[in-house]
DSSP file (Angstrom, degrees, kcal/mol; ACC not computed):
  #  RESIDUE AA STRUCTURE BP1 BP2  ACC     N-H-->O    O-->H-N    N-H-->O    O-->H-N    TCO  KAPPA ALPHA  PHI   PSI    X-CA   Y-CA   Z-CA
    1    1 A X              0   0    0      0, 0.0    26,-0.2     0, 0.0     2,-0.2   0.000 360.0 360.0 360.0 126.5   -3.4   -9.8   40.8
    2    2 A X        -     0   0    0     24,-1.7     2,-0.3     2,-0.0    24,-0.0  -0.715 360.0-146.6-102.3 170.1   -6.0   -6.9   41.3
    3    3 A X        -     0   0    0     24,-0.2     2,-0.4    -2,-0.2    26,-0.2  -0.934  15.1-170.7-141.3 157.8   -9.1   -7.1   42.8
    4    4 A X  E     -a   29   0A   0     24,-2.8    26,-0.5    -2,-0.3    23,-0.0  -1.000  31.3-106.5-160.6 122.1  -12.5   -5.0   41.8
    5    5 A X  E  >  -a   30   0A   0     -2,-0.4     4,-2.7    24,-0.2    26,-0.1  -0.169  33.5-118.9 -35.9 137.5  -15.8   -4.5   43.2
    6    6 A X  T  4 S+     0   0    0     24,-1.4    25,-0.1     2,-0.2    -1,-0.1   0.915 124.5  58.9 -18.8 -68.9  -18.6   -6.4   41.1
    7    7 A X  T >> S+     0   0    0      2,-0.2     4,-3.9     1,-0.2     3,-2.0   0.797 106.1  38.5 -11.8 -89.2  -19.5   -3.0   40.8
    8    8 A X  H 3> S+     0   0    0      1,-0.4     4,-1.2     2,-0.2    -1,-0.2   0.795 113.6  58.9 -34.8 -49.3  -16.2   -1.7   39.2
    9    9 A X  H 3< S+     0   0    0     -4,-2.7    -1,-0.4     2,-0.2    -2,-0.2   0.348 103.5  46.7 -76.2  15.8  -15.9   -4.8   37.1
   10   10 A X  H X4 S+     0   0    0     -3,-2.0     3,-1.4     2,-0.1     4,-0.3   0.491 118.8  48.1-119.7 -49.1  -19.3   -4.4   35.2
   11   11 A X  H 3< S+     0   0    0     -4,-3.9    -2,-0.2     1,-0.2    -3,-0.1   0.715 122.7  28.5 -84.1  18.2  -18.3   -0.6   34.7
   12   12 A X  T >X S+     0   0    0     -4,-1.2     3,-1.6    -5,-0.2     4,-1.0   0.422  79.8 136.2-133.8  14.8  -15.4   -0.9   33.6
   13   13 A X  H <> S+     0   0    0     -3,-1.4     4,-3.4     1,-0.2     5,-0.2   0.640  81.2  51.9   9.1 -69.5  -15.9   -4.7   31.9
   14   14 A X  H 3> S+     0   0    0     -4,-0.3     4,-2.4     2,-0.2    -1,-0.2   0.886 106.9  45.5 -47.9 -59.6  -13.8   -3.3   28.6
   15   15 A X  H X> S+     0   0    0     -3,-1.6     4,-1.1     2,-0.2     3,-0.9   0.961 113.6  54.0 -43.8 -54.7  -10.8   -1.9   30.3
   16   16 A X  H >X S+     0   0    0     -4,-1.0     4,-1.9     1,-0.3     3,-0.6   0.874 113.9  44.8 -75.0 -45.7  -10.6   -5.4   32.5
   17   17 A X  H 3X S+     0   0    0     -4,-3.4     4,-3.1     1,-0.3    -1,-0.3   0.795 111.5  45.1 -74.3 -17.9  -10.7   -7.3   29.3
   18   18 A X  H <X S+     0   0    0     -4,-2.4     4,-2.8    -3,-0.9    -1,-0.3   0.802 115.9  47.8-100.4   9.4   -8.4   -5.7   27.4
   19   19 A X  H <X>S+     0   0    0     -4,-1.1     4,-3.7    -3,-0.6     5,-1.2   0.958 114.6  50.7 -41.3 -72.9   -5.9   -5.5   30.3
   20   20 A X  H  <5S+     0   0    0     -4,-1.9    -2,-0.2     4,-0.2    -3,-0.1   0.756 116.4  36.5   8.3 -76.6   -6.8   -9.0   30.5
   21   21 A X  H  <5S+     0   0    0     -4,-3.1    -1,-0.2     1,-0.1    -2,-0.2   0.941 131.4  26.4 -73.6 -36.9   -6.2   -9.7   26.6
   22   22 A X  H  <5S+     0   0    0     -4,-2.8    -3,-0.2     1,-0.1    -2,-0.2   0.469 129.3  43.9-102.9   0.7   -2.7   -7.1   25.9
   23   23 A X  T  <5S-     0   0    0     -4,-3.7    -3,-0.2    -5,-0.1    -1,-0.1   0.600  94.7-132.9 -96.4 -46.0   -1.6   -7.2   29.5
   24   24 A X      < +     0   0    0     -5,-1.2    -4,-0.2     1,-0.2     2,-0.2   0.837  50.0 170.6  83.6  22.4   -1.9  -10.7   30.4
   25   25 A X        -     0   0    0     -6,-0.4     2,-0.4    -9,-0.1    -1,-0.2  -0.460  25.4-147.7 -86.7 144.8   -3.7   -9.2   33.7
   26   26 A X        -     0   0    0     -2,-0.2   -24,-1.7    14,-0.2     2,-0.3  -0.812  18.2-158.8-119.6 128.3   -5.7  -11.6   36.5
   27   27 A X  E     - B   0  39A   0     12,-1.3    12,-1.8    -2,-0.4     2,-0.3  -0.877  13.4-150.0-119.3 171.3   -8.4  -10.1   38.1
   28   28 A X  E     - B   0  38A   0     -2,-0.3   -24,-2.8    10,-0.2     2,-0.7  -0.928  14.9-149.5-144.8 102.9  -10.3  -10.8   41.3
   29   29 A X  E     -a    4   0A   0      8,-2.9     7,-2.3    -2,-0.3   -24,-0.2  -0.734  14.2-166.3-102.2 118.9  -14.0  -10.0   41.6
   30   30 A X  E     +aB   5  35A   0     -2,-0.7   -24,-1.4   -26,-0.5     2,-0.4  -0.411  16.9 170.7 -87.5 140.2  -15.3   -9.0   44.8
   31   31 A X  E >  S- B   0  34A   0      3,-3.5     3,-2.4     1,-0.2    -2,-0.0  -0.984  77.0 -17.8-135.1 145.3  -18.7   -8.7   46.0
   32   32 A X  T 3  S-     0   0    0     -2,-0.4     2,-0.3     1,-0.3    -1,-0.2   0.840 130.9 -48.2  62.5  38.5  -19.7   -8.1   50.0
   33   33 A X  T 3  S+     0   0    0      1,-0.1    -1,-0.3    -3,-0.1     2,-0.3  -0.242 117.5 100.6 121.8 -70.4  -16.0   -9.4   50.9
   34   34 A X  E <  S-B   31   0A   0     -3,-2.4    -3,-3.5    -2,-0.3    -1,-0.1  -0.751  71.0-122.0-108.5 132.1  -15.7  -12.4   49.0
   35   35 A X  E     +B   30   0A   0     -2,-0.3    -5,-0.2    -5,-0.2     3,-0.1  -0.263  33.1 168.9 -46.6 131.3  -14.2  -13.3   45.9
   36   36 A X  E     +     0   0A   0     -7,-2.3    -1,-0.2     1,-0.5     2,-0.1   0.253  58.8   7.1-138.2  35.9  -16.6  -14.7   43.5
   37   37 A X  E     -     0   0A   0      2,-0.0    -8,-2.9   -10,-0.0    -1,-0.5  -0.525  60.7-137.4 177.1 132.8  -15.2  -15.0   40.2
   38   38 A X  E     -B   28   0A   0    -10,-0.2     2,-0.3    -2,-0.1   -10,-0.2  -0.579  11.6-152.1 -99.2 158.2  -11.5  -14.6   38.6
   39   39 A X  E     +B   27   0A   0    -12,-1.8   -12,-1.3    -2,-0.3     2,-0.2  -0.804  33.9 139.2-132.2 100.7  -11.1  -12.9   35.5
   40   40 A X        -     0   0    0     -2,-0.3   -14,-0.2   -14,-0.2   -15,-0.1  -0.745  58.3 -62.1-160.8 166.0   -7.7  -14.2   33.2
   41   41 A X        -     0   0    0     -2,-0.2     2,-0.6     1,-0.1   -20,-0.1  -0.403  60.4-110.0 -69.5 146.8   -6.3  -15.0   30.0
   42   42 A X        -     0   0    0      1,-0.1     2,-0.2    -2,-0.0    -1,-0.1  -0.649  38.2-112.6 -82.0 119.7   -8.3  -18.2   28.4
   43   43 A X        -     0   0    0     -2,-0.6     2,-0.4    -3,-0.0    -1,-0.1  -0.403  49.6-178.1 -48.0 110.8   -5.5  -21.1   28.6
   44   44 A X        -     0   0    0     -2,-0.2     2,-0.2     0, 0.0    -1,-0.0  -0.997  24.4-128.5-131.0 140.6   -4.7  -21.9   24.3
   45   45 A X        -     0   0    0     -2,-0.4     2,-0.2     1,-0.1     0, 0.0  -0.501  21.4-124.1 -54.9 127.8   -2.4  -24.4   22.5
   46   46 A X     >  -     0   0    0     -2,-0.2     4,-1.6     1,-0.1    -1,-0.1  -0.493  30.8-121.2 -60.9 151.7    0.1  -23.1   19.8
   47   47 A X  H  > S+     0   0    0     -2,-0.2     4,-1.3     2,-0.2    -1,-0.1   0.590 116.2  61.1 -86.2 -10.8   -0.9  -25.3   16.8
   48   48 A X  H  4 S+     0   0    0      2,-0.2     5,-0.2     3,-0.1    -1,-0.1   0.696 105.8  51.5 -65.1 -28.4    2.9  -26.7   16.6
   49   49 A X  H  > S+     0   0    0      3,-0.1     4,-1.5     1,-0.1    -2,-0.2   0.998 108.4  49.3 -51.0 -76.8    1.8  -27.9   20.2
   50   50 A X  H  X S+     0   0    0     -4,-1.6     4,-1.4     2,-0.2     3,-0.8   0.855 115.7  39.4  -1.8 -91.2   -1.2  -29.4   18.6
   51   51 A X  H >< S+     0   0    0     -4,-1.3     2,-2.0     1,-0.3     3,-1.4   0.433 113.5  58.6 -59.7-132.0    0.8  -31.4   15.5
   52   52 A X  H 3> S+     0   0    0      1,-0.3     4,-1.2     2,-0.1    -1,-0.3   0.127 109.3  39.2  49.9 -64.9    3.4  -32.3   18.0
   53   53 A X  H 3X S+     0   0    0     -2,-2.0     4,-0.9    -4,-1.5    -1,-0.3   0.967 121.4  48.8 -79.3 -35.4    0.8  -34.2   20.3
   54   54 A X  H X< S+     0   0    0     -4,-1.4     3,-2.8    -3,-1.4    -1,-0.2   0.987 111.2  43.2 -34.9 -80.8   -0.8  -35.5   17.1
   55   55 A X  H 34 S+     0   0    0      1,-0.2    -1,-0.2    -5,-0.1    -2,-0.2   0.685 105.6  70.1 -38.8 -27.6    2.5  -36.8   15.3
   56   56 A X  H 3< S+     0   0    0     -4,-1.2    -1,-0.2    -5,-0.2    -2,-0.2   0.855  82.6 100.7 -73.4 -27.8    3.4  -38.3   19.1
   57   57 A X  S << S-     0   0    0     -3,-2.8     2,-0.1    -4,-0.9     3,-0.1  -0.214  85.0-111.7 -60.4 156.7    0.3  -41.0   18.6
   58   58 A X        -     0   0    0      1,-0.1     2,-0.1     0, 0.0    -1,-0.1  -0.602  45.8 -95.6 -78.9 148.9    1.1  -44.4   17.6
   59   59 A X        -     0   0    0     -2,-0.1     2,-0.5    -4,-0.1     3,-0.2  -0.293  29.0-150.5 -35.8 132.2   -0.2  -45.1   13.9
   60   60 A X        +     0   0    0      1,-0.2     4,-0.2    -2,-0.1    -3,-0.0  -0.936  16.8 179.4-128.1 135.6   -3.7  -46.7   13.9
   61   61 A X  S >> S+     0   0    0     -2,-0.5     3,-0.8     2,-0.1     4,-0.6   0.736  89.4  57.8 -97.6 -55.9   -3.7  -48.9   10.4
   62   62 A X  H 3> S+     0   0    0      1,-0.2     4,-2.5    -3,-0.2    -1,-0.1   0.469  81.5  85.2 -31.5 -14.3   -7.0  -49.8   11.4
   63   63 A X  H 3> S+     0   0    0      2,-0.2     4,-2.1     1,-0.2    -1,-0.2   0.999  93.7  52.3 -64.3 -67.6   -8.7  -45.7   11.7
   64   64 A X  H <> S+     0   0    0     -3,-0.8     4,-0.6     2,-0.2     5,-0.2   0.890 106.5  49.1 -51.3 -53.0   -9.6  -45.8    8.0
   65   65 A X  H >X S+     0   0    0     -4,-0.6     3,-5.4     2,-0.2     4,-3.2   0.980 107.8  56.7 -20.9 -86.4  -11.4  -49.1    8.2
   66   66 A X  H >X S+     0   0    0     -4,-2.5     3,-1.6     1,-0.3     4,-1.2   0.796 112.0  44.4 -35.3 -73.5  -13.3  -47.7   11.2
   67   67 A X  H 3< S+     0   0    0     -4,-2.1     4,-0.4     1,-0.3    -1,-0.3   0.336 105.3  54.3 -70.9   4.2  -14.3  -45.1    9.0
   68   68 A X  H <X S+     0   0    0     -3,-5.4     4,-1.6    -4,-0.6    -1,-0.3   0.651 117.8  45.6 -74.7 -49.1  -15.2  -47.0    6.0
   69   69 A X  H <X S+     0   0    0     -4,-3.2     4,-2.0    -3,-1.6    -2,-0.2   0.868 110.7  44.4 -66.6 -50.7  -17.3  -48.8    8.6
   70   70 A X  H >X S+     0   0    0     -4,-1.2     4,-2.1    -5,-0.4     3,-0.5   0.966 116.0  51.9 -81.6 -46.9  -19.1  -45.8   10.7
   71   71 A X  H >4 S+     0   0    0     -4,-0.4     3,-2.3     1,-0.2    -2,-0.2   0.928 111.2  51.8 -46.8 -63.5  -19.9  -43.8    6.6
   72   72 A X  H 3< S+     0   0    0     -4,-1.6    -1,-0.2     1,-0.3    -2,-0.2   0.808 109.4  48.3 -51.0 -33.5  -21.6  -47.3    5.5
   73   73 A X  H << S+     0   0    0     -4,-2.0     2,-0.6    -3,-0.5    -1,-0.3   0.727  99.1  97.8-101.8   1.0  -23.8  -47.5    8.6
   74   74 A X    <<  -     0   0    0     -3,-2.3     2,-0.5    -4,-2.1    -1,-0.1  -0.800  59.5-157.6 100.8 -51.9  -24.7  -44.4    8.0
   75   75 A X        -     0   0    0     -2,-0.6    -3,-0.0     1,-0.1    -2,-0.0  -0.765  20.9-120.1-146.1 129.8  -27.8  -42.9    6.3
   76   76 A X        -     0   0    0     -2,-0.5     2,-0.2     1,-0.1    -1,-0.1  -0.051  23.1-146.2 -55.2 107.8  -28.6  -39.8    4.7
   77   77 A X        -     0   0    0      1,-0.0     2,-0.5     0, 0.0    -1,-0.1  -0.551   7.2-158.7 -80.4 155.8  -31.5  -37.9    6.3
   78   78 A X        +     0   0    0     -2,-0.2     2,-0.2     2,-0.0    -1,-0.0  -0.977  15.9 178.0-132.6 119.1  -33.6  -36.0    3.8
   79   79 A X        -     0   0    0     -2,-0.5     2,-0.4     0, 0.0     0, 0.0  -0.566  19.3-141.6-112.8-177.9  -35.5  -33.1    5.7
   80   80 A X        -     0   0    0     -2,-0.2     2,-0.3     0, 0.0    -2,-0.0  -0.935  18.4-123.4-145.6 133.0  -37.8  -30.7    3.7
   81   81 A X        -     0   0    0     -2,-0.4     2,-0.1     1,-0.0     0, 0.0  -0.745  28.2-123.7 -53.2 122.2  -37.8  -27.1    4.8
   82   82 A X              0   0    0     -2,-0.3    -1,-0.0     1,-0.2     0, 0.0  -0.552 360.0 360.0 -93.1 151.7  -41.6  -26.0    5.6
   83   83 A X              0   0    0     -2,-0.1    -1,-0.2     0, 0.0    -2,-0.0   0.307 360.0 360.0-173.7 360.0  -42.5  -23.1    3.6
């Protein structure tokens, strides 16, 4: 994990993110000392993960209902553009 001056990280923002994106690189930005903000790849799900955790749920017979229910109650707003 490196660590970079506020300073450093705002001028060199671009490099730290695409380290960041093709590197898989952690940063540490420091200002006056102290760490004040990490900089890392954003945590994602595969979408087989996804279907997986889906497929895992018990069957709800009842879901369609519920939505039979929540459409019926309802009710179409009709707004007007002003112009």
């Amino acid at each position: 994990m490196k660590s970079l001056s506020a300073t450093e990280a705002a001028r060199r923002f671009s490099d730290v993110l695409d380290a960041v994106e093709t590197e898989g690189e952690t940063f540490l930005v420091v200002r006056h000392g102290r760490t004040i903000a990490r900089i890392e790849p954003a945590a994602g799900q595969q979408g087989s993960a996804v279907k997986a955790l889906l497929r895992s749920a018990p069957h709800d017979a009842k879901w369609i209902e519920d939505v039979r229910l929540a459409r019926a109650s309802t009710q179409l707003e009709e707004r007007r553009w002003p112009g």
